[in-house]
PADOSE-510527 format. One record per residue (C-alpha): residue number from 1; residue in three letters; x, y, z. Coordinates in nm, 2 decimals, always signed. Each point is the difference from the previous one (the first is absolute). Example, Ala and Ser with C-alpha at 12.3 -4.5 7.8 and 13.67 -1.06 7.14 Angstrom:
2
<r k="1" r="ala" X="+1.23" Y="-0.45" Z="+0.78"/>
<r k="2" r="ser" X="+0.14" Y="+0.34" Z="-0.07"/>
END
This chain:
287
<r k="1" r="unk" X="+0.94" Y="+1.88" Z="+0.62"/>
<r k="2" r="unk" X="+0.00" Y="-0.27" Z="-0.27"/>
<r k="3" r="unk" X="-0.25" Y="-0.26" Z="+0.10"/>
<r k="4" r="unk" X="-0.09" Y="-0.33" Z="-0.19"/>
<r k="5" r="unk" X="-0.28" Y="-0.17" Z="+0.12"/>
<r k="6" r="unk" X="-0.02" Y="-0.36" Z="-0.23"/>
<r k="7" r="unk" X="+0.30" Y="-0.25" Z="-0.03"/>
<r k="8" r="unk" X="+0.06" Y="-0.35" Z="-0.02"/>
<r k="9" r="unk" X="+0.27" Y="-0.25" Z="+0.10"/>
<r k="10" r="unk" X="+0.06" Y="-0.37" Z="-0.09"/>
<r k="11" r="unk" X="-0.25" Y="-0.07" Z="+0.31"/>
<r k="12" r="unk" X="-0.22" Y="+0.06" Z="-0.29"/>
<r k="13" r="unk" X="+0.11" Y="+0.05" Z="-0.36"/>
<r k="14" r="unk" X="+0.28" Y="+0.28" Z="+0.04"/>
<r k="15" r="unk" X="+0.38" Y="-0.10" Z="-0.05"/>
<r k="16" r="unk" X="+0.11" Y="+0.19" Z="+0.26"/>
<r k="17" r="unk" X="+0.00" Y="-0.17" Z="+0.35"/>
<r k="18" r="unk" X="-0.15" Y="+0.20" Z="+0.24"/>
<r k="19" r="unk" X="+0.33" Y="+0.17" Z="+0.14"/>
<r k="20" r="unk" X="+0.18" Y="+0.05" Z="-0.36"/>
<r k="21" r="unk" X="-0.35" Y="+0.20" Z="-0.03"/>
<r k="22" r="unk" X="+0.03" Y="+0.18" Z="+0.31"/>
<r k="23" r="unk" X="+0.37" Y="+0.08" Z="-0.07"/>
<r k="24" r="unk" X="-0.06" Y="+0.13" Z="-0.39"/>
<r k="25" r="unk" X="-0.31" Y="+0.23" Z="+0.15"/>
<r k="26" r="unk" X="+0.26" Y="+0.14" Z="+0.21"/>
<r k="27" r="unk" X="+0.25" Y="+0.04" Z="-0.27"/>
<r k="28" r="unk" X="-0.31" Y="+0.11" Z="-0.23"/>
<r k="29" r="unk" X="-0.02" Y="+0.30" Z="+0.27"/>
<r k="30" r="unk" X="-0.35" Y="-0.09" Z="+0.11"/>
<r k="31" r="unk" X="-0.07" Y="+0.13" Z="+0.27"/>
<r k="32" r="unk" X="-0.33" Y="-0.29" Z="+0.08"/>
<r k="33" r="unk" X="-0.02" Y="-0.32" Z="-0.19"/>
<r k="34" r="unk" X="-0.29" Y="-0.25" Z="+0.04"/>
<r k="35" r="unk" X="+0.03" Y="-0.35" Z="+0.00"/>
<r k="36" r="unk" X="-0.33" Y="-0.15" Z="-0.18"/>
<r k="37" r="unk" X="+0.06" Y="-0.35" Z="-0.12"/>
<r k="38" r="unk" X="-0.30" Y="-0.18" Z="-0.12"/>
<r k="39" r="unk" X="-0.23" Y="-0.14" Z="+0.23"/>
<r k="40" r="unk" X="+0.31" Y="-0.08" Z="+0.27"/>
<r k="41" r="unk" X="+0.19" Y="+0.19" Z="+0.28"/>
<r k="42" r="unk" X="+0.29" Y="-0.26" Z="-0.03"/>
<r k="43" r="unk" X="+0.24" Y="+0.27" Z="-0.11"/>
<r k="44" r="unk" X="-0.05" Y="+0.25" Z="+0.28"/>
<r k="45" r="unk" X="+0.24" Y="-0.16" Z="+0.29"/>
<r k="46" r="unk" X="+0.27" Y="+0.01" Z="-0.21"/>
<r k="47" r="unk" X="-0.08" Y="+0.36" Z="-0.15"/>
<r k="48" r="unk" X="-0.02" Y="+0.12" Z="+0.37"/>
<r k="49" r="unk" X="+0.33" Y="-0.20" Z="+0.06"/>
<r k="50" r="unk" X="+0.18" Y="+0.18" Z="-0.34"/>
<r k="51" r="unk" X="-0.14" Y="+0.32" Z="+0.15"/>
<r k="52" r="unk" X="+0.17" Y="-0.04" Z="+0.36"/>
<r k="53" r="unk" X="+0.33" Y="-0.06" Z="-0.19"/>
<r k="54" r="unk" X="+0.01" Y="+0.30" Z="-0.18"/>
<r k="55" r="unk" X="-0.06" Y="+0.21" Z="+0.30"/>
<r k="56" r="unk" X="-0.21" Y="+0.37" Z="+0.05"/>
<r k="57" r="unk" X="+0.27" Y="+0.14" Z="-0.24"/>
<r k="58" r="unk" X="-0.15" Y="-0.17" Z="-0.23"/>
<r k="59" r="unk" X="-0.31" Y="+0.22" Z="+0.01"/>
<r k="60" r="unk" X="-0.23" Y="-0.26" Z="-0.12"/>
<r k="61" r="unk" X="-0.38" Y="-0.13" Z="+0.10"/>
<r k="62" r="unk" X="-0.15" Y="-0.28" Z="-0.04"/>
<r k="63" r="unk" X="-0.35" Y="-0.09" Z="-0.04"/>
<r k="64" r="unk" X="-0.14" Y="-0.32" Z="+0.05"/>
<r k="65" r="unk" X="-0.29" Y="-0.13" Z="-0.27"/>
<r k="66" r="unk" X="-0.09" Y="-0.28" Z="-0.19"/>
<r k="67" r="unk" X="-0.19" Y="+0.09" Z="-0.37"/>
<r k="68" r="unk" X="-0.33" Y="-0.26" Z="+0.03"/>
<r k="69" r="unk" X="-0.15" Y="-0.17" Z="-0.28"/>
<r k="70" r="unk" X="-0.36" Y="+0.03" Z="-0.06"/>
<r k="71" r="unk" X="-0.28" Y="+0.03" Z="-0.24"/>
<r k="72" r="unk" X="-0.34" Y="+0.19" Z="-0.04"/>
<r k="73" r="unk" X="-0.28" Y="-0.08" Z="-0.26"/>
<r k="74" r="unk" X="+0.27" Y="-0.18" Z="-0.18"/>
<r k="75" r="unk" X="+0.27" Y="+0.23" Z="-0.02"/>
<r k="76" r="unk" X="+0.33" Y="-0.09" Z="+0.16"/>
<r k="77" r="unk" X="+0.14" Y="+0.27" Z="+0.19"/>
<r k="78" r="unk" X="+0.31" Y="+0.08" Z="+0.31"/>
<r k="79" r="unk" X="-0.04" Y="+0.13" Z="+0.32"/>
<r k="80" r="unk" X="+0.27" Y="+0.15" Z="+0.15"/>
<r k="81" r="unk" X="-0.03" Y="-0.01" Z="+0.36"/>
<r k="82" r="unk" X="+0.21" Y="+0.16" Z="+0.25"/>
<r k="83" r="unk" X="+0.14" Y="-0.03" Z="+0.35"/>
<r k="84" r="unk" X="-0.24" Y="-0.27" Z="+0.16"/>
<r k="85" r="unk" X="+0.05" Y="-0.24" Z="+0.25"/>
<r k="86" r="unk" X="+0.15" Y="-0.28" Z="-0.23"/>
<r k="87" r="unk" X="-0.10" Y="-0.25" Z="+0.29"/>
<r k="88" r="unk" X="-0.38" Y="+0.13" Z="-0.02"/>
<r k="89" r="unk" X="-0.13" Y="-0.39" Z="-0.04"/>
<r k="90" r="unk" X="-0.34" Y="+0.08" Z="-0.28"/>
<r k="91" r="unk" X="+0.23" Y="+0.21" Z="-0.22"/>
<r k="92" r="unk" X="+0.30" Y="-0.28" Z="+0.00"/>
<r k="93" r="unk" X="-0.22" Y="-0.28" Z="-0.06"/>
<r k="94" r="unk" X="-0.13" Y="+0.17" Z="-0.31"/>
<r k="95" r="unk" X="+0.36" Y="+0.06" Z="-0.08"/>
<r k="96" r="unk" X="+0.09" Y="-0.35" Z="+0.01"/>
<r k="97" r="unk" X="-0.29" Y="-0.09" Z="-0.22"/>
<r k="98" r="unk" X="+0.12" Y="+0.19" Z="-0.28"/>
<r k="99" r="unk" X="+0.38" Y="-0.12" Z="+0.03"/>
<r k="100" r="unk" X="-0.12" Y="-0.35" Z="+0.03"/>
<r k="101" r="unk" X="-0.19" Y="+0.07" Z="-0.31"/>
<r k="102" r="unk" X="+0.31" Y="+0.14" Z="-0.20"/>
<r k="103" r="unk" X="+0.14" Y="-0.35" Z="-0.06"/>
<r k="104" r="unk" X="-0.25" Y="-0.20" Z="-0.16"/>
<r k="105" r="unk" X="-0.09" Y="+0.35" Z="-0.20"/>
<r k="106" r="unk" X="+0.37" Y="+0.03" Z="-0.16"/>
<r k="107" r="unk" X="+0.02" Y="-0.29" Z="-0.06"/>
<r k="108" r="unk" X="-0.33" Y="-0.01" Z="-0.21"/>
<r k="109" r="unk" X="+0.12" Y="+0.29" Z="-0.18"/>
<r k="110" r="unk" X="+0.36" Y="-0.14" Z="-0.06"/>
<r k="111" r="unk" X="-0.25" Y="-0.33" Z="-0.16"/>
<r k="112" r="unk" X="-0.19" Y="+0.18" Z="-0.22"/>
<r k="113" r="unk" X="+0.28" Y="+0.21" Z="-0.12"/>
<r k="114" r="unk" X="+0.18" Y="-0.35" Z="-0.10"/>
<r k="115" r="unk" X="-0.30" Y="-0.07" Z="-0.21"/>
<r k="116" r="unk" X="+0.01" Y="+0.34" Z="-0.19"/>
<r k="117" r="unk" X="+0.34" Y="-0.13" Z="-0.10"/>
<r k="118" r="unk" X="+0.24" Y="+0.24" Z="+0.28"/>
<r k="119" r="unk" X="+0.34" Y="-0.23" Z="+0.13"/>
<r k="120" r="unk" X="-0.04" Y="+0.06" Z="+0.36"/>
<r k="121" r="unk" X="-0.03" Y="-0.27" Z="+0.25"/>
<r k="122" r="unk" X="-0.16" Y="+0.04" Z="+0.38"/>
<r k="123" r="unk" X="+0.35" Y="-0.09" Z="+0.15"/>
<r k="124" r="unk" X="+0.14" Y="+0.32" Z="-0.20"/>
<r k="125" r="unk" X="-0.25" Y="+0.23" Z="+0.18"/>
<r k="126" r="unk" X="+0.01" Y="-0.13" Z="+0.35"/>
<r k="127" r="unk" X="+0.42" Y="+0.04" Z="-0.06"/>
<r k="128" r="unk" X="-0.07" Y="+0.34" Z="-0.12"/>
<r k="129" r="unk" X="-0.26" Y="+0.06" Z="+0.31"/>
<r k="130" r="unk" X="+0.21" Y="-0.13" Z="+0.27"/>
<r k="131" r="unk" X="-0.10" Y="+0.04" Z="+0.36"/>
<r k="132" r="unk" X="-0.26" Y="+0.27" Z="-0.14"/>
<r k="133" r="unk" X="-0.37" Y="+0.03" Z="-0.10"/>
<r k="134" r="unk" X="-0.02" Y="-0.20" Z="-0.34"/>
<r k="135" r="unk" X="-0.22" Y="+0.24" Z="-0.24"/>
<r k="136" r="unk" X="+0.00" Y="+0.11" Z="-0.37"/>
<r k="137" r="unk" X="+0.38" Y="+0.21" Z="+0.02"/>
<r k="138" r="unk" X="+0.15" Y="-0.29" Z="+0.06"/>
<r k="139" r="unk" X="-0.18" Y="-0.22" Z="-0.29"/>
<r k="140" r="unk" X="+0.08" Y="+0.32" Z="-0.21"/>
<r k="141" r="unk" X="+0.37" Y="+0.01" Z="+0.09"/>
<r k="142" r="unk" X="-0.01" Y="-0.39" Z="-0.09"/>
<r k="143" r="unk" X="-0.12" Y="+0.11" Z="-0.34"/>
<r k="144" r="unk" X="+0.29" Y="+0.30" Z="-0.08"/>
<r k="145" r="unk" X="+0.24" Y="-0.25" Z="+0.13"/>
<r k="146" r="unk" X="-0.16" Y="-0.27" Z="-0.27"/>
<r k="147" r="unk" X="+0.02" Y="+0.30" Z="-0.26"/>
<r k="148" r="unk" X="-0.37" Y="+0.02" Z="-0.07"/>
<r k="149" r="unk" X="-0.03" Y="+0.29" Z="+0.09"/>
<r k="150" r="unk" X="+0.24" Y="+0.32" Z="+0.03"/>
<r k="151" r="unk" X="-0.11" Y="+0.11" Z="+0.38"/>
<r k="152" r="unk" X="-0.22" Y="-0.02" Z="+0.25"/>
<r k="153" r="unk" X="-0.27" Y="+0.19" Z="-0.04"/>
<r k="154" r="unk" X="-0.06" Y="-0.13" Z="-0.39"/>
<r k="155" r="unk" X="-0.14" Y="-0.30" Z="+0.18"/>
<r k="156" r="unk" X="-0.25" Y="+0.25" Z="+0.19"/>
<r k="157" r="unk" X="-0.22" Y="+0.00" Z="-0.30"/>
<r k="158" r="unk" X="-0.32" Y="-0.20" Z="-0.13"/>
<r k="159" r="unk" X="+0.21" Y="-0.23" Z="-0.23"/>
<r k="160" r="unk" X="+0.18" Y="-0.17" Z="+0.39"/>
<r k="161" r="unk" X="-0.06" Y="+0.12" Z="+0.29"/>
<r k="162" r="unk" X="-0.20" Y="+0.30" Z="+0.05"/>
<r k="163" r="unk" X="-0.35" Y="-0.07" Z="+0.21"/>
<r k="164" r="unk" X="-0.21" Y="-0.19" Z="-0.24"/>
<r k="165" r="unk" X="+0.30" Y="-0.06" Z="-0.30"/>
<r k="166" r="unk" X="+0.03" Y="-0.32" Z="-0.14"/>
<r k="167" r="unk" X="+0.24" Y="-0.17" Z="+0.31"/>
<r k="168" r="unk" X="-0.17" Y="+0.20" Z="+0.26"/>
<r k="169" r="unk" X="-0.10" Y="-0.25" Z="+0.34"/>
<r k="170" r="unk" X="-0.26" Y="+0.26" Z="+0.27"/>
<r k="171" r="unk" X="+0.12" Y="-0.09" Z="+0.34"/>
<r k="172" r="unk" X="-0.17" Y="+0.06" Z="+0.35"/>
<r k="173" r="unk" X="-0.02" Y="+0.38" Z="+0.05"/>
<r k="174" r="unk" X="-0.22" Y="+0.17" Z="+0.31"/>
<r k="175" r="unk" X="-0.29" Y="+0.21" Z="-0.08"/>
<r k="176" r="unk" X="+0.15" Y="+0.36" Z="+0.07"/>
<r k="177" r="unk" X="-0.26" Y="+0.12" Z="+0.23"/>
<r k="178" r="unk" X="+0.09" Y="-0.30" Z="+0.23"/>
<r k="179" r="unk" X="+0.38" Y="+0.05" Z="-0.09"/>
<r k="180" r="unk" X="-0.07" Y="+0.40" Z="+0.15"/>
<r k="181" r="unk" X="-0.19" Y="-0.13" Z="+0.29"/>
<r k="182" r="unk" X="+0.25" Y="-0.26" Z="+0.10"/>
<r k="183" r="unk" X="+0.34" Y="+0.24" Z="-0.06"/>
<r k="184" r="unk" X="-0.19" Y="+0.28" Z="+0.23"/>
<r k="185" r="unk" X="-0.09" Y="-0.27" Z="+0.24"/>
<r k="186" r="unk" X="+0.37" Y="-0.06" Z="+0.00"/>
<r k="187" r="unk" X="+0.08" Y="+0.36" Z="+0.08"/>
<r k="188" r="unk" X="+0.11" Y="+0.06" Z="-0.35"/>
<r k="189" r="unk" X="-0.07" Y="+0.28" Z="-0.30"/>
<r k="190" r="unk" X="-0.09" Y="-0.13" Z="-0.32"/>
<r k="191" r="unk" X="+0.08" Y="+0.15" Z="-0.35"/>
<r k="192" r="unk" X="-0.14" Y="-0.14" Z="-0.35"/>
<r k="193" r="unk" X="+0.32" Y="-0.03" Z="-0.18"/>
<r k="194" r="unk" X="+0.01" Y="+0.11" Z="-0.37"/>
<r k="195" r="unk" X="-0.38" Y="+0.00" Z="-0.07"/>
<r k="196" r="unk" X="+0.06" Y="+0.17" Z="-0.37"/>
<r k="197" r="unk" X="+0.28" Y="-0.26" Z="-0.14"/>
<r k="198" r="unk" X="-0.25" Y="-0.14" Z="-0.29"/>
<r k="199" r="unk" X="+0.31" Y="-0.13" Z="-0.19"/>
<r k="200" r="unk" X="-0.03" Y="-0.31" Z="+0.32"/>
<r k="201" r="unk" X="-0.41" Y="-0.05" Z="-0.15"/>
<r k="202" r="unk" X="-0.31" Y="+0.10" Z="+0.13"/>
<r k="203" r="unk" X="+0.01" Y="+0.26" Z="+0.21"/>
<r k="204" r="unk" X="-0.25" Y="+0.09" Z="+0.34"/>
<r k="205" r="unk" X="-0.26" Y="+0.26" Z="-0.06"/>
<r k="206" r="unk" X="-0.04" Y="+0.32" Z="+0.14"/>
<r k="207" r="unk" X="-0.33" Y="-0.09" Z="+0.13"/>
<r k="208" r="unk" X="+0.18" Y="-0.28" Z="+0.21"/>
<r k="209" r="unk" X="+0.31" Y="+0.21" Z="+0.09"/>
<r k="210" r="unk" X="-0.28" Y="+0.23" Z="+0.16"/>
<r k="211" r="unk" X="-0.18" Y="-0.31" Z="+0.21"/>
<r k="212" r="unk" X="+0.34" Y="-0.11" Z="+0.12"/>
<r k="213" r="unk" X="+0.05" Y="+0.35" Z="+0.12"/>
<r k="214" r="unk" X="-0.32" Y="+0.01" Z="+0.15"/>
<r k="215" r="unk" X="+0.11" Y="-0.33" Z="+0.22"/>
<r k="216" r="unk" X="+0.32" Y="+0.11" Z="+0.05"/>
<r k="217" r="unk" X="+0.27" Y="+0.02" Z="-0.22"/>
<r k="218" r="unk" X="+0.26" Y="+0.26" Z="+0.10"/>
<r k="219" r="unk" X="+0.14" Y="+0.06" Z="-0.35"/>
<r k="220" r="unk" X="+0.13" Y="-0.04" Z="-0.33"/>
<r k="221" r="unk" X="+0.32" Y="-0.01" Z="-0.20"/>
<r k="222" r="unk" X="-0.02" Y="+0.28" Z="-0.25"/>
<r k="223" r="unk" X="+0.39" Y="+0.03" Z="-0.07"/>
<r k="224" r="unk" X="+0.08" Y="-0.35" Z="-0.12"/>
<r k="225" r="unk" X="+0.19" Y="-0.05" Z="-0.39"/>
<r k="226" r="unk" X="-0.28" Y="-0.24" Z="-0.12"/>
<r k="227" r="unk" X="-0.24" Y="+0.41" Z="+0.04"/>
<r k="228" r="unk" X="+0.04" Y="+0.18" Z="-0.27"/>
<r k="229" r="unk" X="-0.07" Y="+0.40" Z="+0.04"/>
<r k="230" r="unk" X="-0.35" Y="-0.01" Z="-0.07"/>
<r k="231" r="unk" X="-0.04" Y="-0.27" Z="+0.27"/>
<r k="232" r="unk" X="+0.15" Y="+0.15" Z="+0.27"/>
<r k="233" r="unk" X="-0.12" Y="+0.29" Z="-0.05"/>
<r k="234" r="unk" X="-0.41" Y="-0.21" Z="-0.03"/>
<r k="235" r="unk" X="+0.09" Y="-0.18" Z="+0.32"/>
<r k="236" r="unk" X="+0.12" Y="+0.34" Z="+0.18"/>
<r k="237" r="unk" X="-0.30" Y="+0.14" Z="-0.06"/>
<r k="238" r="unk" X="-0.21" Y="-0.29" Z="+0.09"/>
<r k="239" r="unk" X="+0.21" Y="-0.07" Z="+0.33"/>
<r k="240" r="unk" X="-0.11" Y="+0.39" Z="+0.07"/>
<r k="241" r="unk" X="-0.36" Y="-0.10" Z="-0.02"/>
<r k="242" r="unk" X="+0.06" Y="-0.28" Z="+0.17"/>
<r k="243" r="unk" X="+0.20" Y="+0.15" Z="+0.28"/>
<r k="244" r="unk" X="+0.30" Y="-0.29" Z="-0.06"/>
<r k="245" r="unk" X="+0.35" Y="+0.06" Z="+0.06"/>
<r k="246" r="unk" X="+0.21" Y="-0.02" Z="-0.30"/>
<r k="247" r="unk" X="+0.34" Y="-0.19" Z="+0.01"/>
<r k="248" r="unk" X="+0.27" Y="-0.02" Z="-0.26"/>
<r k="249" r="unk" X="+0.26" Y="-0.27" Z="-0.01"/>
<r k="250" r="unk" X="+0.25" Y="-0.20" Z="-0.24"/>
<r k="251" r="unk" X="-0.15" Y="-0.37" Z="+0.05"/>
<r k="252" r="unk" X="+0.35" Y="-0.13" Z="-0.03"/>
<r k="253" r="unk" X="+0.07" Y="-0.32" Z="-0.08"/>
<r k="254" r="unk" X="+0.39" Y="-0.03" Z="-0.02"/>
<r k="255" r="unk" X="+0.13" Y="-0.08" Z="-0.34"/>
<r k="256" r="unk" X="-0.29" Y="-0.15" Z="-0.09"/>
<r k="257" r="unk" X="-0.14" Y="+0.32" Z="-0.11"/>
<r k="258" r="unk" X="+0.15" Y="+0.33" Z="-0.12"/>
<r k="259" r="unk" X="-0.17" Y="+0.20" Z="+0.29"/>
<r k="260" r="unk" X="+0.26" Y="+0.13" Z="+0.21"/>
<r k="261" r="unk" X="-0.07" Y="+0.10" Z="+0.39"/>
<r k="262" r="unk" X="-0.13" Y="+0.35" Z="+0.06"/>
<r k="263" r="unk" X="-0.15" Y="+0.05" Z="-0.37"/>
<r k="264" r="unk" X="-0.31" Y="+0.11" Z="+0.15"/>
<r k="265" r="unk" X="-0.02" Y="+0.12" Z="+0.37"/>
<r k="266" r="unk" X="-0.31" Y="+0.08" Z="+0.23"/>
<r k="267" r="unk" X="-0.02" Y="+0.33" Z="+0.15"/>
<r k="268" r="unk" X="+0.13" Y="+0.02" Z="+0.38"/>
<r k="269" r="unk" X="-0.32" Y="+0.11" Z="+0.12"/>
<r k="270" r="unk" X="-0.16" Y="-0.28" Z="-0.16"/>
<r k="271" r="unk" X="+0.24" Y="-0.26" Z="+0.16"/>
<r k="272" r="unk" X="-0.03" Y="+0.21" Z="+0.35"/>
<r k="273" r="unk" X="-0.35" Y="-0.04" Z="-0.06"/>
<r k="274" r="unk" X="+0.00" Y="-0.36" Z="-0.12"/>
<r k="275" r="unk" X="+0.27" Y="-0.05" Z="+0.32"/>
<r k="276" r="unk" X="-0.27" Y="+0.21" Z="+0.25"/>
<r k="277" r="unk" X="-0.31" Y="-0.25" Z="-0.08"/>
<r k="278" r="unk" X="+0.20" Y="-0.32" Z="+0.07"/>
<r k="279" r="unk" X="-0.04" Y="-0.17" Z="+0.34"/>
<r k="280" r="unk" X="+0.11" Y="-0.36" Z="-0.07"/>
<r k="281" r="unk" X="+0.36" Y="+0.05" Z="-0.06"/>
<r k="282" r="unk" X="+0.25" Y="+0.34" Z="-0.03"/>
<r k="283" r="unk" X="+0.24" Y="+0.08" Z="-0.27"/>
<r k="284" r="unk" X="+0.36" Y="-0.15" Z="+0.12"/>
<r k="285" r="unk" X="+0.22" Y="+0.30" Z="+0.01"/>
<r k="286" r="unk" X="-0.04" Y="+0.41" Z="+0.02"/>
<r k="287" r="unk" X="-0.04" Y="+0.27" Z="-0.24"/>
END
């Protein structure tokens, strides 16, 4: 079984649409894809809908999730979070907070990146963003497309937009104990998604990786590209001691990152496991 546990469509900042990424998992030969766009389940109805149309030959599961913004002790960090009730009211109200918050945020970074001298305009972004959460791919793609810089991820860094760089705007982000209190309260399974990628900035202790396990936290994503060897092989051990599931997955993006679907996968029993705890929603197909 190939299993990838971490995408995004343009209900977020992919540029796939939620069935062309339902349809490439399938011709990917993935046998489970998860759709995690940030901070919104807008993308799901029409996942499950791309799903129904490709039939059980297909072979193909879907997991509902969303991938939640937060921060702890200053640290910006993503939860993904996994089959909840999506209409669970205290976990879409905090939702909402953060989408409402994406708005006025890129469009303070798209500001101060016009007064570092960089040719892109907020009307370019939200074109670029369409009907999707607004967020720093977007304002990066803006930039390649204005030839400052040669791809996305070049922006990721402390000279644009990396957390803290020079164009950098913070946005509203839950505390992740509450974010893993309100996801189980939902029925869901929560998962800190790549917890080692330092090139993003600051990274979240081990110390705190432990307290969120304590009140908790299902598991981490070891197998991710921004994890190195070392890394993976650090947060394998620590998700050991910690008794945390381990996940792999490709965080796919579309064409706005070279990642391609299924270039990490999660172990079945991980997934069976991850499937087993859930009680607010059930993956939409069978295995």
């Amino acid at each position: 079984m190939r299993i990838d546990l971490h995408t995004h469509s343009t209900a977020s900042d992919g540029t796939d649409t939620p069935g062309e990424l339902v349809r490439n998992a399938a011709a990917a030969g993935l046998d489970v894809v998860a759709l995690t766009d940030h901070d919104t389940v807008g993308g799901h109805a029409a996942a499950r809908t791309a799903l129904r149309e490709l039939g059980a030959g297909a072979g193909l599961t879907l997991v509902t999730g969303a991938e939640l913004s937060c921060r702890v002790r200053g640290i910006s960090m993503h939860m993904l979070a996994y089959l909840f009730d999506p209409a669970e009211p205290e976990l879409d109200r905090e939702r909402e907070l953060v989408r409402d918050d994406r708005v006025p945020r890129a469009r303070g970074m798209v500001a101060r990146l016009q007064e570092l001298g960089v040719p892109v305009t907020w009307e370019q972004v939200a074109a670029i963003a369409g009907d999707g959460s607004v967020g720093r791919p977007h304002i990066a793609t803006a930039m390649v497309d204005a030839g400052v810089i040669g791809s996305v991820s070049e922006a990721f860094t402390a000279q644009w937009l990396a957390n803290d760089g020079r164009a950098y705007v913070a946005k509203h982000e839950l505390d992740p104990f509450k974010a893993i209190r309100l996801v189980k309260g939902a029925g869901g399974v929560t998962v800190f998604a790549h917890p080692g990628a330092h090139k993003r900035g600051e990274t979240v202790p081990d110390e705190v990786i432990a307290e969120l396990a304590a009140a908790g936290l299902d598991g981490v994503e070891v197998d991710h590209v921004d994890h190195d060897g070392p890394t993976r092989a650090r947060l394998r051990g620590l998700a050991a001691e910690l008794g945390l599931l381990t996940t792999g997955s490709s965080d796919y993006h579309g064409s706005r990152k070279t990642v391609v679907l299924g270039e990490c996968v999660t172990d079945p029993e991980v997934y069976r496991e991850i499937a087993r705890r859930a009680t607010g929603a059930a993956p939409v197909g069978a295995v």
